[in-house]
C-alpha positions in Angstrom: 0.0 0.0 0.0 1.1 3.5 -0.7 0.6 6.1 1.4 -1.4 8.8 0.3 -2.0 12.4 1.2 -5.2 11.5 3.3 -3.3 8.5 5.2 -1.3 11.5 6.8 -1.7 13.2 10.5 -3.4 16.9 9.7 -3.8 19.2 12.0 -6.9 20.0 13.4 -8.8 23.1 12.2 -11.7 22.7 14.5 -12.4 25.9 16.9 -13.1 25.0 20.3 -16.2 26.4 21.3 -17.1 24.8 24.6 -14.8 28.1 26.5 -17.0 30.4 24.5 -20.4 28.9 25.1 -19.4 28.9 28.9 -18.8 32.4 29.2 -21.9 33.5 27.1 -24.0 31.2 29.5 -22.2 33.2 32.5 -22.8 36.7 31.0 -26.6 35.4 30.2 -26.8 34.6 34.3 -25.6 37.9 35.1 -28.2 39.4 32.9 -30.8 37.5 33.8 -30.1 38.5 37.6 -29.6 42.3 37.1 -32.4 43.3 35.4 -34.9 42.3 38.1 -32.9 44.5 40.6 -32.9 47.8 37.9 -36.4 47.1 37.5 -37.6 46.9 40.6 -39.5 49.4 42.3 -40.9 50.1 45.8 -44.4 51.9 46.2 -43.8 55.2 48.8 -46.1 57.4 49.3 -44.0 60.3 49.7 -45.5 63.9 51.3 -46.8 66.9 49.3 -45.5 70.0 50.1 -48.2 72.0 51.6 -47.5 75.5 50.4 -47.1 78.3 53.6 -50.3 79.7 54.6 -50.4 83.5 52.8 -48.4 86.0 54.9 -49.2 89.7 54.1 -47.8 92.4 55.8 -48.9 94.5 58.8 -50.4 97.7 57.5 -48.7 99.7 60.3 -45.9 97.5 61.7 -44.3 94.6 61.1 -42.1 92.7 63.5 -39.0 90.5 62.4 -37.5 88.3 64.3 -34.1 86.0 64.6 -33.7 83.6 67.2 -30.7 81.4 68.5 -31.1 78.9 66.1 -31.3 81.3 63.3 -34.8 81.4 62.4 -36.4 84.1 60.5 -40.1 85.3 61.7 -42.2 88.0 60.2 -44.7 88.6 62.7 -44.7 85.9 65.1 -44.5 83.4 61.3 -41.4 81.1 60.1 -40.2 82.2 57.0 -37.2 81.8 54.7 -35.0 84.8 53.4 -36.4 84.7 50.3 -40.0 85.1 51.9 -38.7 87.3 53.7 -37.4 89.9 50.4 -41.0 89.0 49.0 -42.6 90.1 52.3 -40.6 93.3 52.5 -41.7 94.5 49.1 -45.1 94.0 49.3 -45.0 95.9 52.5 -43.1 99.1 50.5 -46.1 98.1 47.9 -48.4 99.9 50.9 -49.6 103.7 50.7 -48.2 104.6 53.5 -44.7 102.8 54.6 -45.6 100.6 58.1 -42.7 100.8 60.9 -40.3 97.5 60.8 -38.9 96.3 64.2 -35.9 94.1 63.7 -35.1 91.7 66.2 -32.2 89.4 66.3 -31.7 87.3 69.6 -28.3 87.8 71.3 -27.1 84.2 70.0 -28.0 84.7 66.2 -25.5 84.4 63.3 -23.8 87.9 62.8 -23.9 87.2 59.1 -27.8 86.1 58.9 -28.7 89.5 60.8 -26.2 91.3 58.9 -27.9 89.3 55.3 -31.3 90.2 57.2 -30.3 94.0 57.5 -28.8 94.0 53.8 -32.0 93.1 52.5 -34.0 95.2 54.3 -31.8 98.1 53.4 -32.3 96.5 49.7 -35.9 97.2 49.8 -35.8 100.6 50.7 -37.3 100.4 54.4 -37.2 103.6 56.0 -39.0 103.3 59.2 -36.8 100.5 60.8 -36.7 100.2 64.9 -34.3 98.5 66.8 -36.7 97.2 70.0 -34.6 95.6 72.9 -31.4 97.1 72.0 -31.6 98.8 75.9 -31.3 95.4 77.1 -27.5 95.2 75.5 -26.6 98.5 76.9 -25.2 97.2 80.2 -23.0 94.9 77.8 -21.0 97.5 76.1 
Protein backbone atom coordinates (compact mmCIF):
# COMPACT_ATOMS: atom_id res chain seq x y z
CA UNK A 1 0.00 0.00 0.00
CA UNK A 2 1.09 3.47 -0.75
CA UNK A 3 0.57 6.13 1.41
CA UNK A 4 -1.42 8.85 0.34
CA UNK A 5 -2.03 12.40 1.24
CA UNK A 6 -5.23 11.47 3.34
CA UNK A 7 -3.30 8.47 5.21
CA UNK A 8 -1.28 11.47 6.77
CA UNK A 9 -1.69 13.16 10.47
CA UNK A 10 -3.37 16.86 9.67
CA UNK A 11 -3.83 19.22 12.03
CA UNK A 12 -6.85 20.02 13.45
CA UNK A 13 -8.78 23.08 12.19
CA UNK A 14 -11.69 22.72 14.54
CA UNK A 15 -12.42 25.91 16.94
CA UNK A 16 -13.08 24.96 20.30
CA UNK A 17 -16.17 26.36 21.28
CA UNK A 18 -17.12 24.83 24.59
CA UNK A 19 -14.85 28.10 26.54
CA UNK A 20 -16.97 30.42 24.52
CA UNK A 21 -20.41 28.89 25.13
CA UNK A 22 -19.38 28.89 28.89
CA UNK A 23 -18.76 32.41 29.22
CA UNK A 24 -21.85 33.49 27.10
CA UNK A 25 -24.03 31.16 29.53
CA UNK A 26 -22.20 33.17 32.45
CA UNK A 27 -22.78 36.66 30.96
CA UNK A 28 -26.62 35.38 30.15
CA UNK A 29 -26.84 34.62 34.25
CA UNK A 30 -25.65 37.90 35.13
CA UNK A 31 -28.19 39.39 32.89
CA UNK A 32 -30.85 37.52 33.83
CA UNK A 33 -30.12 38.52 37.58
CA UNK A 34 -29.63 42.32 37.14
CA UNK A 35 -32.35 43.30 35.40
CA UNK A 36 -34.95 42.35 38.13
CA UNK A 37 -32.89 44.54 40.55
CA UNK A 38 -32.91 47.83 37.93
CA UNK A 39 -36.44 47.14 37.51
CA UNK A 40 -37.65 46.94 40.60
CA UNK A 41 -39.45 49.44 42.28
CA UNK A 42 -40.91 50.13 45.83
CA UNK A 43 -44.39 51.86 46.24
CA UNK A 44 -43.84 55.18 48.79
CA UNK A 45 -46.06 57.42 49.33
CA UNK A 46 -44.02 60.35 49.69
CA UNK A 47 -45.55 63.90 51.34
CA UNK A 48 -46.79 66.88 49.30
CA UNK A 49 -45.53 70.03 50.13
CA UNK A 50 -48.24 72.00 51.64
CA UNK A 51 -47.54 75.52 50.37
CA UNK A 52 -47.10 78.31 53.57
CA UNK A 53 -50.27 79.65 54.60
CA UNK A 54 -50.35 83.45 52.81
CA UNK A 55 -48.40 85.99 54.90
CA UNK A 56 -49.21 89.70 54.12
CA UNK A 57 -47.81 92.43 55.84
CA UNK A 58 -48.93 94.48 58.77
CA UNK A 59 -50.36 97.73 57.47
CA UNK A 60 -48.72 99.72 60.35
CA UNK A 61 -45.86 97.53 61.73
CA UNK A 62 -44.33 94.59 61.05
CA UNK A 63 -42.13 92.75 63.54
CA UNK A 64 -39.03 90.54 62.39
CA UNK A 65 -37.48 88.30 64.30
CA UNK A 66 -34.14 86.02 64.63
CA UNK A 67 -33.68 83.56 67.18
CA UNK A 68 -30.70 81.44 68.46
CA UNK A 69 -31.10 78.88 66.14
CA UNK A 70 -31.28 81.30 63.33
CA UNK A 71 -34.78 81.41 62.38
CA UNK A 72 -36.43 84.07 60.52
CA UNK A 73 -40.12 85.27 61.73
CA UNK A 74 -42.19 87.99 60.19
CA UNK A 75 -44.68 88.63 62.75
CA UNK A 76 -44.71 85.89 65.12
CA UNK A 77 -44.48 83.37 61.29
CA UNK A 78 -41.37 81.15 60.05
CA UNK A 79 -40.15 82.24 57.01
CA UNK A 80 -37.22 81.78 54.66
CA UNK A 81 -34.97 84.79 53.44
CA UNK A 82 -36.44 84.72 50.27
CA UNK A 83 -39.98 85.13 51.92
CA UNK A 84 -38.68 87.25 53.70
CA UNK A 85 -37.36 89.85 50.35
CA UNK A 86 -40.99 88.96 48.96
CA UNK A 87 -42.56 90.12 52.30
CA UNK A 88 -40.65 93.34 52.51
CA UNK A 89 -41.69 94.49 49.10
CA UNK A 90 -45.10 94.02 49.25
CA UNK A 91 -45.03 95.88 52.48
CA UNK A 92 -43.11 99.06 50.50
CA UNK A 93 -46.09 98.11 47.94
CA UNK A 94 -48.38 99.87 50.87
CA UNK A 95 -49.60 103.68 50.66
CA UNK A 96 -48.16 104.56 53.53
CA UNK A 97 -44.68 102.80 54.58
CA UNK A 98 -45.55 100.61 58.13
CA UNK A 99 -42.73 100.82 60.94
CA UNK A 100 -40.33 97.46 60.76
CA UNK A 101 -38.87 96.33 64.23
CA UNK A 102 -35.93 94.14 63.74
CA UNK A 103 -35.14 91.74 66.15
CA UNK A 104 -32.23 89.43 66.33
CA UNK A 105 -31.71 87.33 69.61
CA UNK A 106 -28.33 87.79 71.29
CA UNK A 107 -27.13 84.22 69.95
CA UNK A 108 -27.97 84.70 66.19
CA UNK A 109 -25.50 84.36 63.32
CA UNK A 110 -23.77 87.89 62.79
CA UNK A 111 -23.86 87.20 59.10
CA UNK A 112 -27.80 86.07 58.89
CA UNK A 113 -28.67 89.49 60.77
CA UNK A 114 -26.16 91.26 58.88
CA UNK A 115 -27.93 89.27 55.31
CA UNK A 116 -31.32 90.15 57.23
CA UNK A 117 -30.25 94.02 57.50
CA UNK A 118 -28.80 94.04 53.83
CA UNK A 119 -32.04 93.12 52.52
CA UNK A 120 -34.02 95.18 54.30
CA UNK A 121 -31.83 98.14 53.43
CA UNK A 122 -32.31 96.47 49.73
CA UNK A 123 -35.90 97.25 49.79
CA UNK A 124 -35.83 100.57 50.67
CA UNK A 125 -37.32 100.37 54.44
CA UNK A 126 -37.18 103.65 55.97
CA UNK A 127 -38.98 103.29 59.15
CA UNK A 128 -36.79 100.48 60.81
CA UNK A 129 -36.65 100.17 64.90
CA UNK A 130 -34.27 98.46 66.77
CA UNK A 131 -36.65 97.22 70.03
CA UNK A 132 -34.62 95.61 72.94
CA UNK A 133 -31.36 97.15 71.98
CA UNK A 134 -31.60 98.78 75.89
CA UNK A 135 -31.26 95.37 77.14
CA UNK A 136 -27.53 95.18 75.47
CA UNK A 137 -26.61 98.45 76.91
CA UNK A 138 -25.24 97.24 80.18
CA UNK A 139 -23.03 94.91 77.77
CA UNK A 140 -21.00 97.52 76.11
Amino acid sequence: MANTAFDAPRPMSDLNTTPLIDVLLVLLVMLILTIPLQTHQVAIDLPTMVPPKTLQPDPVRNRVTIDGSDVIRWNGAAVSEAQLRVLLRQSMALAVEPALDLQPDAEARYALVDAILAAIKRAGVTKLGLPGNAAYHSAF
